[in-house]
C-alpha positions as CSV (number, residue, x, y, z in Angstrom):
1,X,35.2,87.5,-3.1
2,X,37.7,89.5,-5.4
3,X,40.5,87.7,-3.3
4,X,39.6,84.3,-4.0
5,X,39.6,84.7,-7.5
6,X,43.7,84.7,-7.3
7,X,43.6,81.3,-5.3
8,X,44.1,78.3,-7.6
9,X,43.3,75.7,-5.4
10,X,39.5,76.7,-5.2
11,X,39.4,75.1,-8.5
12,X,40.8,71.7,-9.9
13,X,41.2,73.5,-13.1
14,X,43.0,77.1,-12.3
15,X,40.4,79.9,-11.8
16,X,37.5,80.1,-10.9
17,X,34.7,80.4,-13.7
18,X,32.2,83.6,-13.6
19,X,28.9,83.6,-14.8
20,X,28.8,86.6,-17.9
21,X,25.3,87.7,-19.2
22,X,26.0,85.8,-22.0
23,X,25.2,82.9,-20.1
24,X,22.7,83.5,-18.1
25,X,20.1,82.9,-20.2
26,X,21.1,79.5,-19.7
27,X,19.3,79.5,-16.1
28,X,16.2,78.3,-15.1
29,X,14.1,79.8,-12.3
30,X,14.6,76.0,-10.7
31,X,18.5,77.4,-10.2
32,X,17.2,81.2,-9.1
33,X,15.5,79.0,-6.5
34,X,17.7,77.1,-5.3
35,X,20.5,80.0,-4.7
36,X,17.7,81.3,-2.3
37,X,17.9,78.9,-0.1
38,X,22.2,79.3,-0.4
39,X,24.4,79.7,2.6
40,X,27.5,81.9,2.1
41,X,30.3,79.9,3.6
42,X,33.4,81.2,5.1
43,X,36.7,79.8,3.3
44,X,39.4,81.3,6.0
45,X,39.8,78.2,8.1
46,X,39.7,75.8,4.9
47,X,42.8,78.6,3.2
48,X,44.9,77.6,6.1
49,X,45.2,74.2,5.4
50,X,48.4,73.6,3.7
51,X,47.9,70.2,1.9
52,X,45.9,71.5,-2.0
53,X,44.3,68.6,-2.3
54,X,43.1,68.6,1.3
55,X,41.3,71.6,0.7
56,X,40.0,71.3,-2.1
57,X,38.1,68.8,-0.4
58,X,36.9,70.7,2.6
59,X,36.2,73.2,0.1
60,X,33.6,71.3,-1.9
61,X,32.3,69.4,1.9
62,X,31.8,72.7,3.1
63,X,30.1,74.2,-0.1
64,X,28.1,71.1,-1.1
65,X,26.6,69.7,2.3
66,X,26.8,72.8,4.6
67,X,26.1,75.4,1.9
68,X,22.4,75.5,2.0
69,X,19.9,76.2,4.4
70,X,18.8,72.7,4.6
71,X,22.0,71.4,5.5
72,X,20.1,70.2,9.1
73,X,17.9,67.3,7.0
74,X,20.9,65.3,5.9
75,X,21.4,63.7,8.9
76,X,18.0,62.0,8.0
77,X,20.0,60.3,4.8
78,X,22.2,57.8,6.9
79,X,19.6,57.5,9.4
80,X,17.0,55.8,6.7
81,X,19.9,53.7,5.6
82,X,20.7,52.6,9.1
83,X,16.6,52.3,9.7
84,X,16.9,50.3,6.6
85,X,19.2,48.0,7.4
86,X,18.8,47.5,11.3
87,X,15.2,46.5,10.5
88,X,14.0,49.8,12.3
89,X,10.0,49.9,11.9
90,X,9.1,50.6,8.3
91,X,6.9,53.7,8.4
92,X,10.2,55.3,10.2
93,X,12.2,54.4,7.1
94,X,9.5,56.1,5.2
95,X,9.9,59.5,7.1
96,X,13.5,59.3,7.0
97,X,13.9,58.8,3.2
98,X,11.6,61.3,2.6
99,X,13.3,63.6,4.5
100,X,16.8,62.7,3.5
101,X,15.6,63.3,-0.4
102,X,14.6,67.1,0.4
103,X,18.4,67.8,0.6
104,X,19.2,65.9,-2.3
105,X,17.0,67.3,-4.0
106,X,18.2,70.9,-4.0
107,X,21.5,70.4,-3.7
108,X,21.3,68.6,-7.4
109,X,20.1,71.6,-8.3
110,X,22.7,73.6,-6.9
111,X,25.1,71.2,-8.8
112,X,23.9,71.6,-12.0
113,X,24.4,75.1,-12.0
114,X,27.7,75.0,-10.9
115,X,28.6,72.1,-13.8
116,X,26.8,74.6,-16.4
117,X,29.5,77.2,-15.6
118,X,31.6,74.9,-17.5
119,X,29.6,74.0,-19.7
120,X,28.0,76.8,-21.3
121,X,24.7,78.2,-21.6
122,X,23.1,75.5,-24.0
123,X,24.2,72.7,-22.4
124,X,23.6,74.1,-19.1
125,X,20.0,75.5,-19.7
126,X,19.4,71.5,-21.0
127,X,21.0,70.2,-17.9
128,X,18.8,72.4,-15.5
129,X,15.3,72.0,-17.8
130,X,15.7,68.4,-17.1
131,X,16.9,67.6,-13.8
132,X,14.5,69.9,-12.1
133,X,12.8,67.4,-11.1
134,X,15.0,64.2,-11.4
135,X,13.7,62.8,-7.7
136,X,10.4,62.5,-8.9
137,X,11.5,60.9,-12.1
138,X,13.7,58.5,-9.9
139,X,10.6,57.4,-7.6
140,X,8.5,57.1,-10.6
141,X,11.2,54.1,-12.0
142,X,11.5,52.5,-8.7
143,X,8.0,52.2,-8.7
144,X,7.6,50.6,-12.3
145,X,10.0,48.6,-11.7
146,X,8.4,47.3,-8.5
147,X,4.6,47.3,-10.9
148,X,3.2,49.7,-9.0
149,X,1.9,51.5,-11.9
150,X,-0.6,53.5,-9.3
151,X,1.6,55.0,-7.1
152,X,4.0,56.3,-10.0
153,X,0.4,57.9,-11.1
154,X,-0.6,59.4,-8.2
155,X,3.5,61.1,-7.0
156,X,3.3,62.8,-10.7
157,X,-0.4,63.4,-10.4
158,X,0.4,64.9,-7.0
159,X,3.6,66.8,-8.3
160,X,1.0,68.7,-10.8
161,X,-1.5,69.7,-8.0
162,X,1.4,70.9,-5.4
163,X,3.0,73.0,-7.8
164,X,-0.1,74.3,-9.5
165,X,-2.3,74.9,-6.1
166,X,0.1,74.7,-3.1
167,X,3.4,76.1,-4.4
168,X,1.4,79.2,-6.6
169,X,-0.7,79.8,-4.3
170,X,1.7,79.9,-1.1
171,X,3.9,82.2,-2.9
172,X,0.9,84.7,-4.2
173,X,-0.6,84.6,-0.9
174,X,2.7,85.6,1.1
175,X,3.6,87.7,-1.7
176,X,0.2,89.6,-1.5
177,X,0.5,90.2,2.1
178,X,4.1,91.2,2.5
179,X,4.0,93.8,-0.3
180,X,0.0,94.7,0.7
181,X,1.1,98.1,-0.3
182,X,2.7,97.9,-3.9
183,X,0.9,96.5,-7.1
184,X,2.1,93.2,-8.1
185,X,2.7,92.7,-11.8
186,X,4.5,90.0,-13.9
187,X,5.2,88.7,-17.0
188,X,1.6,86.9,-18.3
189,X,3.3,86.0,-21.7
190,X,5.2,83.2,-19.8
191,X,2.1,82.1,-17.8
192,X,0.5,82.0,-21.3
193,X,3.2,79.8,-22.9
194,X,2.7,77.2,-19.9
195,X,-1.0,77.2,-19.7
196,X,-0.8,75.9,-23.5
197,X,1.3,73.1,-22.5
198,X,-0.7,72.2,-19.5
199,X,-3.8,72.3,-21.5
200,X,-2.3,70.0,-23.8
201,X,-0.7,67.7,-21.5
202,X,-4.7,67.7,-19.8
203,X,-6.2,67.2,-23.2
204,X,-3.8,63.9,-23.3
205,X,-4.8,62.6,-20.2
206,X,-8.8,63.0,-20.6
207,X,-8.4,60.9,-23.8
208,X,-7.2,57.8,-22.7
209,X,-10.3,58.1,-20.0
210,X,-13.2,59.0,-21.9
211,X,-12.1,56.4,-24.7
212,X,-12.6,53.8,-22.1
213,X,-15.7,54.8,-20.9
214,X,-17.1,55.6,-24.3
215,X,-16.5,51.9,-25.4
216,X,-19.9,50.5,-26.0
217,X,-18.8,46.9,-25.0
218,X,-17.7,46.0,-21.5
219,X,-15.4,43.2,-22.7
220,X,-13.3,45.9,-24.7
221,X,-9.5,45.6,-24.4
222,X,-7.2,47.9,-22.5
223,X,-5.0,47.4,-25.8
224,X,-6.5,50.8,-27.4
225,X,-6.5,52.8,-24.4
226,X,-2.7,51.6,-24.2
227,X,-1.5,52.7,-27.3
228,X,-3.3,56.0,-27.6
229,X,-1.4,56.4,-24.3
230,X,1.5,56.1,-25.9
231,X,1.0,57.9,-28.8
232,X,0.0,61.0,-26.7
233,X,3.2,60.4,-24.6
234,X,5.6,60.4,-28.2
235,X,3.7,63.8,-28.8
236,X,4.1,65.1,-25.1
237,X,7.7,64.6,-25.6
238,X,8.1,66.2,-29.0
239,X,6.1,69.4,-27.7
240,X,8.9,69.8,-25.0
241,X,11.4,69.6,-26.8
242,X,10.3,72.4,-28.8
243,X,9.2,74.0,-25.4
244,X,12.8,74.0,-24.3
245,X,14.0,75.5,-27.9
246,X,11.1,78.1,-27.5
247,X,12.7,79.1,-23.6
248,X,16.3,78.5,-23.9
249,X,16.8,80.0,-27.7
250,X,14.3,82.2,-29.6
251,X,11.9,83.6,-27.1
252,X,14.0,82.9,-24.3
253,X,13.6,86.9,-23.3
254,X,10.3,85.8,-21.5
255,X,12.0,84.1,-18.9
256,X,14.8,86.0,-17.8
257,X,12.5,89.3,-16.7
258,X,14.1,89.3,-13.1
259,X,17.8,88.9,-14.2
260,X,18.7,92.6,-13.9
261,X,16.9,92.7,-10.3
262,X,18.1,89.8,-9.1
263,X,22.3,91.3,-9.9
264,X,21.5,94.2,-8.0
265,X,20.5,92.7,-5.4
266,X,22.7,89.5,-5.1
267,X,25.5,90.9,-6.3
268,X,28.4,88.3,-7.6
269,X,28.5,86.2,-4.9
270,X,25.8,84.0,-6.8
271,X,27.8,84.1,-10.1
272,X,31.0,82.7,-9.4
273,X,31.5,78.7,-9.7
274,X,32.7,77.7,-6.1
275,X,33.3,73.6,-6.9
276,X,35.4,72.7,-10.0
277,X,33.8,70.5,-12.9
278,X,34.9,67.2,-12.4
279,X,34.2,67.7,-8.4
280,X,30.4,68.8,-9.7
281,X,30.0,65.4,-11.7
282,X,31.7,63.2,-8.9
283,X,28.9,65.3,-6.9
284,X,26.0,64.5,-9.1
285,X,26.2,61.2,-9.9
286,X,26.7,60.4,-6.1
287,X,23.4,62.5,-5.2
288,X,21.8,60.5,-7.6
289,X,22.9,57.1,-6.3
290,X,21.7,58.7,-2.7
291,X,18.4,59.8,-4.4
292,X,17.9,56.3,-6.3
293,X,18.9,54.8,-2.7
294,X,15.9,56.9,-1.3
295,X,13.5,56.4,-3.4
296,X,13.8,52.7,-3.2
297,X,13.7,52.9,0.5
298,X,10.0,54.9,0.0
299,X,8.5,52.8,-2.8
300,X,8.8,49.8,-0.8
301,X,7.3,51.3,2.2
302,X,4.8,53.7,1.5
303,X,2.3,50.8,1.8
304,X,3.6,50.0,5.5
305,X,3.3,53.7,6.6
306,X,-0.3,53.8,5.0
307,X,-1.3,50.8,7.1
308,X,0.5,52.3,10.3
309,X,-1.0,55.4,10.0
310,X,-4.5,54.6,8.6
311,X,-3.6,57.0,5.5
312,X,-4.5,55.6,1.8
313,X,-1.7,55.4,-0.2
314,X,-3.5,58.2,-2.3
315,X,-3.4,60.3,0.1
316,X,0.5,59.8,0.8
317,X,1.3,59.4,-2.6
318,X,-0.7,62.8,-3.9
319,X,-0.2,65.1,-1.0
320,X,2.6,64.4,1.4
321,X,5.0,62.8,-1.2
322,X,5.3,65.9,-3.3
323,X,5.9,68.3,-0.4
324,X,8.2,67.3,1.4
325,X,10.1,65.9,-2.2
326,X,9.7,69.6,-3.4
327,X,10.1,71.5,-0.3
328,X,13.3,73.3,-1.7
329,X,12.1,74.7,-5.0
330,X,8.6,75.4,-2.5
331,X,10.5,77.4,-0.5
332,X,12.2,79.5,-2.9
333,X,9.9,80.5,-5.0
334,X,8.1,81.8,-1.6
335,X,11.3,83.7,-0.5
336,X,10.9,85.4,-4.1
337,X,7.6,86.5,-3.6
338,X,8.4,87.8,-0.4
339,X,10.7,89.6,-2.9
340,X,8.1,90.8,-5.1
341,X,9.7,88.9,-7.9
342,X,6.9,87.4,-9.1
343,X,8.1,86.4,-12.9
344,X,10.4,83.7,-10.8
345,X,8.2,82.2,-8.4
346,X,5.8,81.7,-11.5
347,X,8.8,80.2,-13.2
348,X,9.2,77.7,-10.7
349,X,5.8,76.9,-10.1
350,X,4.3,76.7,-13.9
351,X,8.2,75.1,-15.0
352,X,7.9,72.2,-12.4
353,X,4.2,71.7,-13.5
354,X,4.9,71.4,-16.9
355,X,7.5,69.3,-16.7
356,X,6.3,67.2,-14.8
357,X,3.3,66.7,-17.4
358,X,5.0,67.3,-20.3
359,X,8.3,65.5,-19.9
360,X,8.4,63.1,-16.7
361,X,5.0,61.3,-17.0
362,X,5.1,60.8,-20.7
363,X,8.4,59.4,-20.5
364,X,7.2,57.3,-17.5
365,X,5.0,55.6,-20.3
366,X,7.7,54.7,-22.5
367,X,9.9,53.8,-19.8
368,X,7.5,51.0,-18.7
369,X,6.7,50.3,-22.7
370,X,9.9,49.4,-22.7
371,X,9.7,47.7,-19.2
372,X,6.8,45.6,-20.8
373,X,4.6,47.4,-18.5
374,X,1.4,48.7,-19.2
375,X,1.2,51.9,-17.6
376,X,-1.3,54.2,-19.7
377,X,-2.1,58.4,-19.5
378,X,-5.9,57.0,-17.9
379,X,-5.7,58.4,-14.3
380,X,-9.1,57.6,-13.8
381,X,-12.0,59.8,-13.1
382,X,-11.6,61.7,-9.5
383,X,-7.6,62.4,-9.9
384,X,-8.1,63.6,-13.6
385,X,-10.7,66.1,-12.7
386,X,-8.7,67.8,-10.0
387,X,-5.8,68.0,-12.6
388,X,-8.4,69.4,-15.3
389,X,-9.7,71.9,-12.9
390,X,-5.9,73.1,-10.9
391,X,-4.9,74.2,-14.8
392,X,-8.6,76.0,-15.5
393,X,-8.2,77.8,-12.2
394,X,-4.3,78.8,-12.3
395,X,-4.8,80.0,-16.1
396,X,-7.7,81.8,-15.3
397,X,-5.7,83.6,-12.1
398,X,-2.8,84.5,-13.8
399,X,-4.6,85.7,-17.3
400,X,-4.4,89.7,-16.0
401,X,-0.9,89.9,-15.5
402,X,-1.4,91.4,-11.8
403,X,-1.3,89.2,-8.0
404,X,-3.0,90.0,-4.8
405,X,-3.5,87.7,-2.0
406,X,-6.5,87.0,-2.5
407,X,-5.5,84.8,-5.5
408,X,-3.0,83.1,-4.1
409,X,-5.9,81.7,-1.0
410,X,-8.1,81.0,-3.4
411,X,-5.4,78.5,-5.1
412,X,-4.4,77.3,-1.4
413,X,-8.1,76.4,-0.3
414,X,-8.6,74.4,-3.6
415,X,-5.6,72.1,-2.8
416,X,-7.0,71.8,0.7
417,X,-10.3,70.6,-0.5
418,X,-8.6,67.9,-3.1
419,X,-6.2,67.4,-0.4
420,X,-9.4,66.3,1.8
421,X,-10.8,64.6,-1.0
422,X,-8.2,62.7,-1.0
423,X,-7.4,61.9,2.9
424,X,-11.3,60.4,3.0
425,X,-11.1,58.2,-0.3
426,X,-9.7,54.6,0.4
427,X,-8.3,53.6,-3.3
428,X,-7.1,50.1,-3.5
429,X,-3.5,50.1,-4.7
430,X,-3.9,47.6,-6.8
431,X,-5.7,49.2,-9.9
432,X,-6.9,45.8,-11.1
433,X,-9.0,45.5,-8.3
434,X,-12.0,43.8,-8.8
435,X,-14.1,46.8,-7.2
436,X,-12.8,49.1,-10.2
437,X,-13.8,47.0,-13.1
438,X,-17.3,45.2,-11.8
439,X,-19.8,47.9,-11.6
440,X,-21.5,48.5,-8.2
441,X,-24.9,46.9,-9.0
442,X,-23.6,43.6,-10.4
443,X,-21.0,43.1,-7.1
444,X,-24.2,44.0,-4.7
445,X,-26.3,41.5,-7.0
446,X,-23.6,38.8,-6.4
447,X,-23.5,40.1,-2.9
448,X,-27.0,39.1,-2.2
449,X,-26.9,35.7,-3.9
């Protein structure tokens, strides 16, 4: 790697930038993830190209689409476009966006670490805290925008429970086994810190809820319920903003535990900027149109593919939407466990989680305030329980600071058993249904008339 660094043309602006310590605290464990899942690439046929600016294109093609490990999906993003637009059948188009958006996914990730070299640590630590999970975020919008205010709830919804049940306890369990011999410790001070935000982002929620059913009157308005919605969502957002000062400035020691391991072991291969600045924006903000381009392609068909298939919307909204979206940060913070490193698989897991409830749903509710939508924090009864008890469970897992694999099945049969839950309710779409507003004995009265 030493040679390259006396190559100007890797770089549109001279030579090439090298992550210092100084910066790394500017790195998420969304970033440690996605360098897992990195291919090295090879740069002695693209140095014999004599044209600059020639290579400097191969260079970032080679780096950007065939420098990670899921490099073999992106073939599925022109195919959902050409599914799209040949009038292919619709549940096809569903697979192939959904498929095409796992790339995307982590290679925005891989971008945004390679802008923050440029950028610094602050700016860069901002950029990765909030584009962790910029596809859900983008679904979520195509799905206001389309009203379908239950399927933006049940992709978050569904975002929590993966991360929380599927991704933890995948990554404990194969962590457990493969180091069966060593004791398995990590930092509980950062579990701690995300537990809190969970439990607030839960406590949020369960308002909303019980203030409807509290309501002595039937007749009541979903006006109240709306705005205390909203007003949980304004304080959802403050407390992460203060969550991102508390991990990228004063106590940001609690999340970098596995930097000096992870240098050994890497080396500097991962800490060296291998696309130029400009070249990374040009890059994200197309992966973003692809990812927009997606995730319009899947909102509009998800209800096709759940007739096709007899699957409930739920059920492909909750449980297959989030893992396949999130198969990338999924499968790194496995490969870390595998590693023993379990401070960053908890990072990626617990981060996701609480971003997703802290930052992405709340803003989901201002975005449609602003929409004149009226999407409120009430998930109803069945989904908010199975968010209320993932959080009890993980927190109470992780409150000894020590993993075996029996913790991490534990966390994977609970998802199984919502995930079933799930797969056997039939939830209309359309949350003004008459079915959810009429109780059962006065539609069986009518019934019988």
């Amino acid at each position: 790697m030493g040679s390259h660094q006396h190559e100007p043309w890797l770089l549109e602006n001279g030579n090439p930038k090298v992550l210092t310590r100084e910066m790394r605290h500017g790195r998420t464990a969304h970033s440690k993830s996605s360098n897992s899942l990195r291919k090295k690439s090879d740069r002695t046929l693209v140095s014999k190209v004599p044209c600059a600016t020639l290579r400097n294109v191969l260079l970032n093609l080679q780096e950007v689409i065939l420098g990670t490990k899921l490099s073999i999906l992106i073939p599925a993003i022109p195919a959902a476009i050409v599914a799209e637009y040949c009038g292919f059948g619709r549940p096809w188009v569903f697979v192939l966006s959904l498929l095409g958006l796992t790339p995307l996914a982590e290679r925005v990730s891989f971008i945004t670490e390679q802008v923050a070299f440029y950028t610094g640590p602050t700016v860069g630590g901002l950029l990765n805290a909030t584009c962790g999970n910029v596809t859900e975020l983008i679904i979520a919008i195509f799905a206001l925008s389309s009203n379908k205010i239950a399927v933006v709830k049940y992709s978050l919804l569904g975002s929590i429970l993966s991360n929380l049940l599927l991704v933890l306890g995948t990554s404990l369990l194969c962590g457990g086994i493969a180091n069966v011999r060593l004791e398995q410790k990590y930092d509980r001070r950062q579990g701690d810190v995300n537990s809190l935000m969970l439990l607030l982002a839960l406590l949020c929620y369960l308002l909303p809820m019980l203030f409807k059913y509290s309501a002595a009157s039937a007749a009541l308005t979903v006006d109240p319920s709306l705005h205390l919605s909203r007003a949980s969502s304004i304080v959802m957002l403050i407390a992460y903003v203060v969550y991102i000062i508390f991990q990228l400035w004063t106590h940001r020691q609690l999340f970098e535990a596995e930097d000096e391991d992870e240098d050994d072991n890497n080396g500097s291969d991962d800490e060296q900027a291998v696309i130029g600045l400009w070249s990374g924006i040009a890059w994200l903000i197309g992966m973003t149109v692809f990812i927009a381009l997606l995730s319009e392609y899947v909102v509009d068909t998800i209800e096709d593919a759940s007739d096709s298939w007899g699957l409930s919307v739920s059920f492909l909204s909750i449980i297959l939407l989030p893992i396949v979206g999130n198969a990338a940060e999924h499968a790194g913070a496995i490969i870390f466990a595998f590693k023993n490193k379990l401070d960053i698989s908890l990072g990626v897991a617990l981060g996701s989680a609480t971003q997703i409830a802290m930052f992405v749903v709340p803003l989901c509710v201002i975005v449609a305030w602003t929409m004149g939508i009226k999407m409120d924090l009430n998930f109803n009864i069945l989904e908010t329980g199975s968010v209320a008890l993932a959080i009890i469970v993980t927190s109470f897992t992780l409150q000894d600071g020590t993993s075996h694999y029996m913790k991490g099945l534990i966390l994977l049969l609970c998802y199984i058993v919502i995930g079933a839950c799930f797969f056997v309710e039939r939830t209309p779409l359309n949350q003004g249904d008459v079915t959810n507003v009429i109780p059962k004995p006065a539609i069986n009265a009518v019934l019988s008339a």
